[in-house]
C-alpha positions as CSV (number, residue, x, y, z in Angstrom):
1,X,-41.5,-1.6,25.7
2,X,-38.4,-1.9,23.5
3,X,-35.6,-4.2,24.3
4,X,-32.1,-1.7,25.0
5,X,-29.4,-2.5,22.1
6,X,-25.5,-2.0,23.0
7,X,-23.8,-1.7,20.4
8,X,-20.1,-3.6,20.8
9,X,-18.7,-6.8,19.2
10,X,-16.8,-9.5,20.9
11,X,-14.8,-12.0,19.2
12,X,-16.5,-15.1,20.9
13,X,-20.4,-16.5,21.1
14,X,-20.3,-17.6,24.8
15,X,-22.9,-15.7,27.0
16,X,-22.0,-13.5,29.8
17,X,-24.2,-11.5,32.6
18,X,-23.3,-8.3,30.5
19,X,-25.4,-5.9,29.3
20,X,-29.1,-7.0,30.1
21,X,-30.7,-4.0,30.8
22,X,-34.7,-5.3,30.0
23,X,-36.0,-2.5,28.5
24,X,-35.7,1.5,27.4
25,X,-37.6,4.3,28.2
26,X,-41.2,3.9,25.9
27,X,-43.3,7.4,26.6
28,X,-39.4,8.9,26.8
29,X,-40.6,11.3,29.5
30,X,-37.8,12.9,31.9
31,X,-38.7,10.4,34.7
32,X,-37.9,7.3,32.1
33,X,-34.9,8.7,30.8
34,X,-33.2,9.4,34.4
35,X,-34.5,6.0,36.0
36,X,-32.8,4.4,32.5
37,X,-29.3,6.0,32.4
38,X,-29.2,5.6,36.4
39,X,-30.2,1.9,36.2
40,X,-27.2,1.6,33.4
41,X,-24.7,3.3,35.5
42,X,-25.8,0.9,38.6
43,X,-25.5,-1.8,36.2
44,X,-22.6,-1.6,34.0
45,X,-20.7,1.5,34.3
46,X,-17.2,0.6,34.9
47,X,-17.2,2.4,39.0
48,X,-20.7,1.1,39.4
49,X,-19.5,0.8,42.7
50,X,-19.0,4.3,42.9
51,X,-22.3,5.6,41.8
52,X,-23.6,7.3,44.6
53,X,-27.8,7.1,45.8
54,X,-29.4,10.2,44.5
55,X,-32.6,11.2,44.4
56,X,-33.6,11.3,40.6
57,X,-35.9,14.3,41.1
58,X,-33.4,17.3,41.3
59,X,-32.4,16.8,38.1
60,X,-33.5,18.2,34.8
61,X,-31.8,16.3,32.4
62,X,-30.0,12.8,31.5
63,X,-26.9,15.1,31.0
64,X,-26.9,16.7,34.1
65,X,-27.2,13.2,35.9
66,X,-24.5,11.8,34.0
67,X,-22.2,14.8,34.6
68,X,-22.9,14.9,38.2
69,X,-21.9,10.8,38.6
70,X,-18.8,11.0,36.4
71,X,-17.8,13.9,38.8
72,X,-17.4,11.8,41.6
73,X,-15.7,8.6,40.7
74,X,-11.9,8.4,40.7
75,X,-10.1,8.4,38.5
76,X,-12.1,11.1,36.9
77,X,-14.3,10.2,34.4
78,X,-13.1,12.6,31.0
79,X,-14.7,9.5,28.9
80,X,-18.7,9.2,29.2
81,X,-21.0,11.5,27.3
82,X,-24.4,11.1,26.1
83,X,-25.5,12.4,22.3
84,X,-28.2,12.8,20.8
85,X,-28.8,10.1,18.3
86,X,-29.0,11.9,15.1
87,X,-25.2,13.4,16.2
88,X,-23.9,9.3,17.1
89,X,-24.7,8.7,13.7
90,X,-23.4,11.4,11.8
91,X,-20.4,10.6,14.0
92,X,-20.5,7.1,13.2
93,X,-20.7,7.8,9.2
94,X,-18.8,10.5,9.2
95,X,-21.3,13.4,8.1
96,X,-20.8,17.3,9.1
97,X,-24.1,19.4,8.5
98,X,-22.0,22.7,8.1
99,X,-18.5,23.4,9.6
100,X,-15.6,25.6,8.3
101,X,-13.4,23.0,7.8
102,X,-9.8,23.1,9.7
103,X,-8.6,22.0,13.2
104,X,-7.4,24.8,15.2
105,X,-4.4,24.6,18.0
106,X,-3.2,27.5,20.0
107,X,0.7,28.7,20.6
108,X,3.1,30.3,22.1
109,X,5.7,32.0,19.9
110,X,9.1,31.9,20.5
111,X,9.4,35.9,20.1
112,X,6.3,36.0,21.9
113,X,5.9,34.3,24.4
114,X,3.1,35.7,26.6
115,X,0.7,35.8,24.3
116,X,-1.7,32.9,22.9
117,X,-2.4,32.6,18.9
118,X,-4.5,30.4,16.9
119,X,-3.5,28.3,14.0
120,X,-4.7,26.1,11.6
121,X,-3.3,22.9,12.0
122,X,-5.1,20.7,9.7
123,X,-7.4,22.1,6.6
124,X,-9.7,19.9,5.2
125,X,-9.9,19.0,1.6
126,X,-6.3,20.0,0.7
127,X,-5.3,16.5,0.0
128,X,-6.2,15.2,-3.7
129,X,-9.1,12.4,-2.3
130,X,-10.7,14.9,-0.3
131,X,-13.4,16.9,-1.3
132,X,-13.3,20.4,-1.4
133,X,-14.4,22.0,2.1
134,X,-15.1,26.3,2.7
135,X,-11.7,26.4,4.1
136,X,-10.0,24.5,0.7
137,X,-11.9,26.4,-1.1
138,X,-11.0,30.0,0.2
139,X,-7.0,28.9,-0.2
140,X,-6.5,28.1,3.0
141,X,-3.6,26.3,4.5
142,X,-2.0,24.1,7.6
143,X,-0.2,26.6,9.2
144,X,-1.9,29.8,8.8
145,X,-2.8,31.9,11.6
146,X,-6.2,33.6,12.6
147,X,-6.0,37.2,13.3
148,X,-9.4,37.9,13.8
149,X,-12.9,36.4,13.2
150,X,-15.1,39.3,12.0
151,X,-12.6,42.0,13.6
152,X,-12.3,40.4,17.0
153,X,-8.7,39.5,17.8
154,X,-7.9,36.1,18.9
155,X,-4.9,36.5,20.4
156,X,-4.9,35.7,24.2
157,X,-8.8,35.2,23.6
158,X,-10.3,31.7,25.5
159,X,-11.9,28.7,24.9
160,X,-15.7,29.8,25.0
161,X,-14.8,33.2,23.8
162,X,-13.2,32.0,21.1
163,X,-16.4,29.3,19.9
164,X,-18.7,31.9,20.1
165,X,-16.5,33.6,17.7
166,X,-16.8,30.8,15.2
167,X,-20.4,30.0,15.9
168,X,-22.1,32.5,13.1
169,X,-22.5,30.6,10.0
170,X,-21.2,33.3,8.2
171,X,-17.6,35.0,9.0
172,X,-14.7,37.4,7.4
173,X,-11.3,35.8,9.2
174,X,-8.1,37.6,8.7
175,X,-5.3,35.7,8.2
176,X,-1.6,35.7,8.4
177,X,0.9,33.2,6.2
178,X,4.6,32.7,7.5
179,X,5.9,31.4,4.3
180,X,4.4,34.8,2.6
181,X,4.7,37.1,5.0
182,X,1.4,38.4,4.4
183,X,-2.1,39.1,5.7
184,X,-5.3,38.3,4.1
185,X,-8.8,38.1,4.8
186,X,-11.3,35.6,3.7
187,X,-15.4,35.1,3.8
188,X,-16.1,31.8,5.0
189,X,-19.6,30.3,5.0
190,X,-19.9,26.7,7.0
191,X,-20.8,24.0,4.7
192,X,-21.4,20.3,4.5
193,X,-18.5,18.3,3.2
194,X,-17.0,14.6,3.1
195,X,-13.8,13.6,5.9
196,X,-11.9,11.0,4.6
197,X,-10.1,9.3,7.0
198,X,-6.9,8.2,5.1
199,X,-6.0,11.4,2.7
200,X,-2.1,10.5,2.8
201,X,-0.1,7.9,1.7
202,X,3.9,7.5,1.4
203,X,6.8,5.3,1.1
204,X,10.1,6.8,2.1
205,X,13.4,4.9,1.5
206,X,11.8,2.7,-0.5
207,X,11.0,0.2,2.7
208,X,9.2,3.0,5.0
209,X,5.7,3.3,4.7
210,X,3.7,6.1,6.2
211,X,0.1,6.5,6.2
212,X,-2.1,9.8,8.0
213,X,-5.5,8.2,9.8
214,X,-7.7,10.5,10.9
215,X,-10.6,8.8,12.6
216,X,-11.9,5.2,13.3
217,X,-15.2,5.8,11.2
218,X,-17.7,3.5,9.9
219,X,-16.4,4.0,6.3
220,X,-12.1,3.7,7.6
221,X,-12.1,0.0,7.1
222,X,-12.7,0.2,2.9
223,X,-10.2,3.3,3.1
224,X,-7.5,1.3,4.7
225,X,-8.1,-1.6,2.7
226,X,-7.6,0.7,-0.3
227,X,-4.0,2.3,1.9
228,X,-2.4,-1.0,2.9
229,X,-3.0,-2.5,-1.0
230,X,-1.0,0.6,-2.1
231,X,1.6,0.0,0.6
232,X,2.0,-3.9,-0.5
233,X,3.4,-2.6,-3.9
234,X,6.1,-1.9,-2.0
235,X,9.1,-4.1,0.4
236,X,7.9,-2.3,3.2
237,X,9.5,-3.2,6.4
238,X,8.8,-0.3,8.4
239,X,5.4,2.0,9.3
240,X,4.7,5.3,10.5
241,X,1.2,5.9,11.7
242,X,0.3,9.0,11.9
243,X,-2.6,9.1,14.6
244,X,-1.7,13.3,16.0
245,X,-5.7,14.2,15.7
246,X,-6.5,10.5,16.2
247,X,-9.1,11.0,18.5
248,X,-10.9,7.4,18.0
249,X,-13.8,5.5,17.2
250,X,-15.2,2.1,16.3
251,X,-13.8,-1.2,17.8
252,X,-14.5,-3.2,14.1
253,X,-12.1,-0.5,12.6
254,X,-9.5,-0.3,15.0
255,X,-9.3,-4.3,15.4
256,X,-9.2,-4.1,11.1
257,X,-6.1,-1.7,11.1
258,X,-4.7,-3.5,13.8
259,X,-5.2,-7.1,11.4
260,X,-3.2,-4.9,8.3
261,X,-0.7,-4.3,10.3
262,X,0.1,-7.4,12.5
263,X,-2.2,-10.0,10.7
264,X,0.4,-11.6,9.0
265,X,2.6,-12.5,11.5
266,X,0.3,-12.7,14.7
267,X,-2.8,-14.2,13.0
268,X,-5.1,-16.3,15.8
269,X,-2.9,-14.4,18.6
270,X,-4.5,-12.1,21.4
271,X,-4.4,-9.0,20.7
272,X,-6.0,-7.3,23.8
273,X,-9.0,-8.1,26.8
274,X,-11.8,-6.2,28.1
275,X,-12.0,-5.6,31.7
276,X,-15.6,-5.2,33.1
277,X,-16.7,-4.3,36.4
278,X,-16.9,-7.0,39.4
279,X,-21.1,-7.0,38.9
280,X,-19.7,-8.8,35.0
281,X,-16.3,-10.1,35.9
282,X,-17.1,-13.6,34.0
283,X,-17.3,-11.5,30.9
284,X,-13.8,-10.5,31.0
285,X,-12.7,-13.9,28.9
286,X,-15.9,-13.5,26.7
287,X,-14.7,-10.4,25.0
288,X,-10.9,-11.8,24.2
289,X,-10.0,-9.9,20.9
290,X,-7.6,-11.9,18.3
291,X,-5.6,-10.8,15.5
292,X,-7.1,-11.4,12.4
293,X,-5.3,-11.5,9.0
294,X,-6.8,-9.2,6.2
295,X,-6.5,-9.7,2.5
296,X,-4.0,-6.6,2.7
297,X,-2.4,-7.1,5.5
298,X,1.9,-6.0,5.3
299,X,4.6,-8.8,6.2
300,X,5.2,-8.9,9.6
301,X,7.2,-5.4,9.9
302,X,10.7,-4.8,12.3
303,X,9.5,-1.5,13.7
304,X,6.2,0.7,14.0
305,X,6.5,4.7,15.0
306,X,3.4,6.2,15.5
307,X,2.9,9.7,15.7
308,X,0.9,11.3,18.2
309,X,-1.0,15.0,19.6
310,X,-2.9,15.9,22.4
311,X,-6.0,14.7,20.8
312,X,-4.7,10.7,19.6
313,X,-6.9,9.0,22.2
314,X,-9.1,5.8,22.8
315,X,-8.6,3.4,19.2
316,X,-5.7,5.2,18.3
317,X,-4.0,4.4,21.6
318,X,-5.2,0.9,21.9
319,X,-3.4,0.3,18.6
320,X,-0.3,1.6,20.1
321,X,-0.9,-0.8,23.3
322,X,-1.4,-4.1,21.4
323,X,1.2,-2.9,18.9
324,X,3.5,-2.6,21.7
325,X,3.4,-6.3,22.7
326,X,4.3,-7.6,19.6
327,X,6.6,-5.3,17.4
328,X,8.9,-2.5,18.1
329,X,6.6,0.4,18.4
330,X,8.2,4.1,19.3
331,X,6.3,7.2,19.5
332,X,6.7,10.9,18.0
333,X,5.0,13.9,19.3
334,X,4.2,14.6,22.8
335,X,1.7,12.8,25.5
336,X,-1.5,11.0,24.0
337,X,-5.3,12.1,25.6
338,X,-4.8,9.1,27.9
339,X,-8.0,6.8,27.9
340,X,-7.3,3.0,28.5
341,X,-11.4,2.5,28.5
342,X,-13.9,2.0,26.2
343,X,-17.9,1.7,26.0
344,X,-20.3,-0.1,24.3
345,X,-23.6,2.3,23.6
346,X,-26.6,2.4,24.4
347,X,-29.6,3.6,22.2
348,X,-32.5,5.3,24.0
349,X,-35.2,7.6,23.2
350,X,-33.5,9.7,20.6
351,X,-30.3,9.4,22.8
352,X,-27.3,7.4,22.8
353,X,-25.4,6.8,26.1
354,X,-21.5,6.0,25.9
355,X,-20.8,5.3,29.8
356,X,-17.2,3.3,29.5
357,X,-18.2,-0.1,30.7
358,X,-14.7,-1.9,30.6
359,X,-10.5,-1.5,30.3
360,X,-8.8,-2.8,27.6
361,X,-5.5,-4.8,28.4
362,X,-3.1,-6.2,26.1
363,X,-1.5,-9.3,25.3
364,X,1.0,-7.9,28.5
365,X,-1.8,-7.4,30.4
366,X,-0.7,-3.7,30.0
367,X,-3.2,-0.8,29.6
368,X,-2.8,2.8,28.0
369,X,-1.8,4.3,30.8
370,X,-4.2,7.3,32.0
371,X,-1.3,10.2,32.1
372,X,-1.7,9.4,28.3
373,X,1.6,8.1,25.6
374,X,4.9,9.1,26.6
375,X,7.2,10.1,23.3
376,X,10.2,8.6,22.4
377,X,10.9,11.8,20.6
378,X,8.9,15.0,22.3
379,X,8.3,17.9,20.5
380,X,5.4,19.8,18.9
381,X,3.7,19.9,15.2
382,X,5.2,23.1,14.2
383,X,3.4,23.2,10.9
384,X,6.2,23.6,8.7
385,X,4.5,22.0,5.9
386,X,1.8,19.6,4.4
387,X,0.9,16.2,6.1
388,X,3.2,13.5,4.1
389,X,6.2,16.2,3.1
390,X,9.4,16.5,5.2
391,X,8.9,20.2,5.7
392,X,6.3,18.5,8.3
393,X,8.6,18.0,11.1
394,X,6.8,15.2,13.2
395,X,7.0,13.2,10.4
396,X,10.7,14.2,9.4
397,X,11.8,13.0,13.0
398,X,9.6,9.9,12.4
399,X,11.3,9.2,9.7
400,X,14.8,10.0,10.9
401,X,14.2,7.4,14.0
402,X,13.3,4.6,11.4
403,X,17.0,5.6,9.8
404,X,19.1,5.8,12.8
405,X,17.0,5.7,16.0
406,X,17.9,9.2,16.8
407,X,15.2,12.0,17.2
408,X,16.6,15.2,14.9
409,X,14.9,17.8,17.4
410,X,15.3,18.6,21.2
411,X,12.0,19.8,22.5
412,X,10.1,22.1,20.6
413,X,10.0,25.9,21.9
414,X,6.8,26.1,20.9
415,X,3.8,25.6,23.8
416,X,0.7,24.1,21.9
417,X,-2.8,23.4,23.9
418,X,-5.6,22.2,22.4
419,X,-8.2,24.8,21.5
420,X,-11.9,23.8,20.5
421,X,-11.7,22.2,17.4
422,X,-14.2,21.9,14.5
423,X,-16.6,19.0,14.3
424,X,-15.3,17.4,11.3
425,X,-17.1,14.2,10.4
426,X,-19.2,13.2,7.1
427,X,-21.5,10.9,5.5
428,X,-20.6,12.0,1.8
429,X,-19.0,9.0,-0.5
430,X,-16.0,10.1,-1.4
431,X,-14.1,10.4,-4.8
432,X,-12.7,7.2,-6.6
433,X,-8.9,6.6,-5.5
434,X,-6.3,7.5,-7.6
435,X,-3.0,6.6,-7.9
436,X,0.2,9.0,-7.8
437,X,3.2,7.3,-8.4
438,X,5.9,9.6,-9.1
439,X,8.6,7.4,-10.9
440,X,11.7,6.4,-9.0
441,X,11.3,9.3,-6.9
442,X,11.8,9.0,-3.5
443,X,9.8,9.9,-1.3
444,X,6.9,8.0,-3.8
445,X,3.8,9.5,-3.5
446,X,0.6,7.1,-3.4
447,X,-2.0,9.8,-2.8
C-alpha cells in the first residue's frame, strides 16, 4: 500500500490529527478510488458533516461522486475538483501542451446592447519576457474581437457552443480591430508555449509601483524576486497589484509575495489562520502563517490598490485579506470570484484530489467574503490598451486613486461575463530578464 501525501505547508512543526488518511488506492480499481475520495471527504473535507451516506456502487467515477457531495453542502461548493495528475502538474509548473494563447471575455456594447461578443482580453506573448505564443505570433492583440471561428459567428453564441468552436487544433478566426477599424482573418494552430507570471513592470510618479501577476505558479516566486528587485531601485511608497485574471495557486507563492510586500514592516507578525473542520479543530493554531521578510522585500508602503476581475480568486484574494489588516489596501475593478477556502491535495492513482479542507482568516479574524471583493472603484476592463499603459483604464483609475483617492470613471456601460477561457499554463524556462529603463521618463518602464 502506499502511504497518501497532502501536499500543504504550515509554518509550525507541532503535530495535529490532520490529514492521516493510512493509505491510497494500490490495484487503483473503481471500488478503491470511490472508497478513497469518500473516506477523505468523511475525513477532512471542510462540511464533513454534511457528507451524506451513499451507497458507493451507483457511481461510475471519482468525479461523479465528488460532484454529487459538493452539490449538497451549503454554501455550495464552486471550489473542489479532482485532476488528473499529469494536468496538477502541468498546472503546478506552468506547462500548456497546445492552446491558442489569449483569454477571452464576452460583452455587451454600448450601441448594442442585446447582443453578446467575444474579445480578447489578454494575448499571450505580447510582453517583451514572454515567449512568443500562436496568437503573438499571428499579430494579435488585447482588445480585438472574434467574428467567427471557421465561419461560425460568435455573437450571441454560449458557453459550450462556443468551446466546441475552439476545440479543433486547427482554426481561420476573423477578427475585428477598434483602433483600425478593420477586419481580418487569421490561421491559428494551438501550440505549446511558456506563461510567465510577471510580464509587466512599472513605476508611475516616480513613487508608484505597479506590477501585473498572473498566477501563483511554481516558478512565481523567482519571477517576483526578479519584479520587487527592479521595484527597489525606486522610492516606492505605493503599489498597484494587478491580480484581474488572478485566478490563484500555490500557498509557498502567495505567502512569498505577501513577505515582498509587507516583510519589512510586519516581519514575525500573523499574517492569516487556517480553519479546519470540528473532526481537526486542534489544527487550527498549527497552521498559523507569519510574515516573513524576503531579500527584496519594499519599505513598509502607505497604500496598496489591487486590481481585480471576475476570475482574481483563492491566493489572489487572500493577499487582499491579510493585506487589508495591515496597510491601506483599496480595490479597482468589479467583484472578485469569492473563495475564502483553500485545500491541501491529495495524490492518488494518477489522480489528485483538491477537496477544500480549511478557511483562511486574517490577522482580523476576517475571511474573503463568499459574494467575492467589493471595489472601491467599479467598472469594467474595457481594453483600451496594453497591460502597464494608461490607455488601460483599470490601471489609469488605479493610478488616479493613488494621486487623489478619487476613481476617474462611474461605472462602466459595458456588461462583461466570463466566457471559457484558455488553459494557459507552462513548464518552458523562460527568457533571461532584461531591463528597460527609459531615462527620466515617467511612467519608467522596467519590462
Amino acid at each position: 500500500m502506499l502511504v497518501s501525501v497532502w501536499l500543504g505547508s504550515g509554518c509550525t512543526t507541532r503535530e495535529c490529527s490532520f490529514g492521516r488518511i493510512e493509505e491510497t488506492p494500490e490495484a487503483c480499481s473503481l471500488e478503491e478510488e470511490l472508497d478513497f475520495v469518500y473516506d477523505v471527504l468523511k475525513d477532512t473535507y471542510l462540511f464533513a458533516d454534511q457528507v451524506p451516506d451513499l451507497d458507493l456502487g451507483q457511481f461510475s467515477s471519482s468525479v461523479e461522486l465528488l460532484s454529487t457531495i459538493t452539490a449538497t453542502v451549503t454554501p455550495t461548493d464552486r471550489y473542489s475538483f479532482l485532476l488528473a495528475r499529469q494536468a496538477s502538474d502541468d498546472r503546478n509548473d506552468g506547462f500548456v501542451p497546445g492552446d491558442w494563447g489569449f483569454r477571452l471575455g464576452r460583452y455587451r456594447l454600448a450601441d448594442d446592447p442585446d447582443s453578446t461578443h467575444i474579445f480578447l482580453t489578454r494575448v499571450f506573448g505580447t510582453y517583451e519576457l514572454e515567449p512568443s505564443t500562436p496568437a503573438s505570433e499571428a499579430g494579435l492583440l488585447r482588445g480585438d474581437r472574434v467574428l467567427s471561428i471557421d465561419g461560425e459567428v460568435l455573437a450571441d453564441m454560449g458557453n459550450s457552443e462556443l468551446s466546441a468552436a475552439l476545440a479543433p487544433a486547427k482554426a481561420v478566426f476573423q477578427m475585428y480591430r477598434e483602433s483600425t477599424q478593420k477586419t481580418f482573418s487569421v490561421t491559428l494552430e494551438k501550440g505549446a508555449f511558456a506563461r510567465y507570471t510577471v510580464p509587466v513592470v512599472r513605476v508611475f510618479d516616480g513613487q508608484t509601483g505597479y506590477i501585473f501577476f498572473d498566477s501563483f505558479l511554481s516558478r512565481s516566486i523567482q519571477e517576483l524576486d526578479v519584479a520587487f528587485a527592479a521595484l527597489r531601485q525606486f522610492d516606492i511608497t505605493k503599489l498597484i497589484l494587478d491580480l484581474r485574471w488572478n485566478g490563484g495557486g500555490r500557498s509557498d507563492a502567495s505567502q512569498h509575495l505577501l513577505g515582498l510586500i509587507a516583510g519589512e514592516g510586519a516581519d514575525g507578525q500573523l499574517a492569516y489562520t487556517l480553519a479546519f473542520n470540528e473532526r481537526h479543530a486542534d489544527c487550527s493554531s498549527v497552521y498559523d502563517v507569519a510574515f516573513e521578510k524576503r531579500t527584496h522585500s519594499l519599505p513598509k508602503l502607505e497604500e496598496v490598490v489591487i486590481i481585480t476581475g471576475p476570475g482574481t480568486a483563492s491566493a489572489s484574494e487572500l493577499v487582499w485579506n491579510v493585506l487589508r489588516a495591515y496597510v491601506s489596501v483599496r480595490v479597482v475593478g468589479v467583484e472578485s470570484f469569492g473563495k475564502p477556502f483553500g485545500s491541501f491535495p491529495y495524490q492518488f492513482c494518477d489522480k489528485v484530489l483538491s477537496a477544500i479542507n480549511y478557511r483562511r482568516t486574517n490577522a482580523a479574524g476576517q475571511s474573503v467574503p463568499v459574494e467575492g471583493i467589493e471595489p472601491d472603484c467599479r467598472l469594467y476592463d474595457q481594453l483600451g490598451g496594453p497591460l502597464g499603459s494608461l490607455s488601460d483604464n483599470l490601471l489609469a483609475n488605479a493610478l488616479e486613486l493613488t494621486r487623489s483617492g478619487q476613481c476617474l470613471d462611474t461605472f462602466s456601460q459595458l456588461d462583461v461575463r466570463l466566457a471559457p477561457q484558455s488553459s494557459t499554463i507552462s513548464s518552458i524556462q523562460p527568457p533571461a530578464r532584461k531591463y528597460l529603463i527609459s531615462g527620466q521618463d515617467d511612467p519608467r518602464t522596467i519590462y
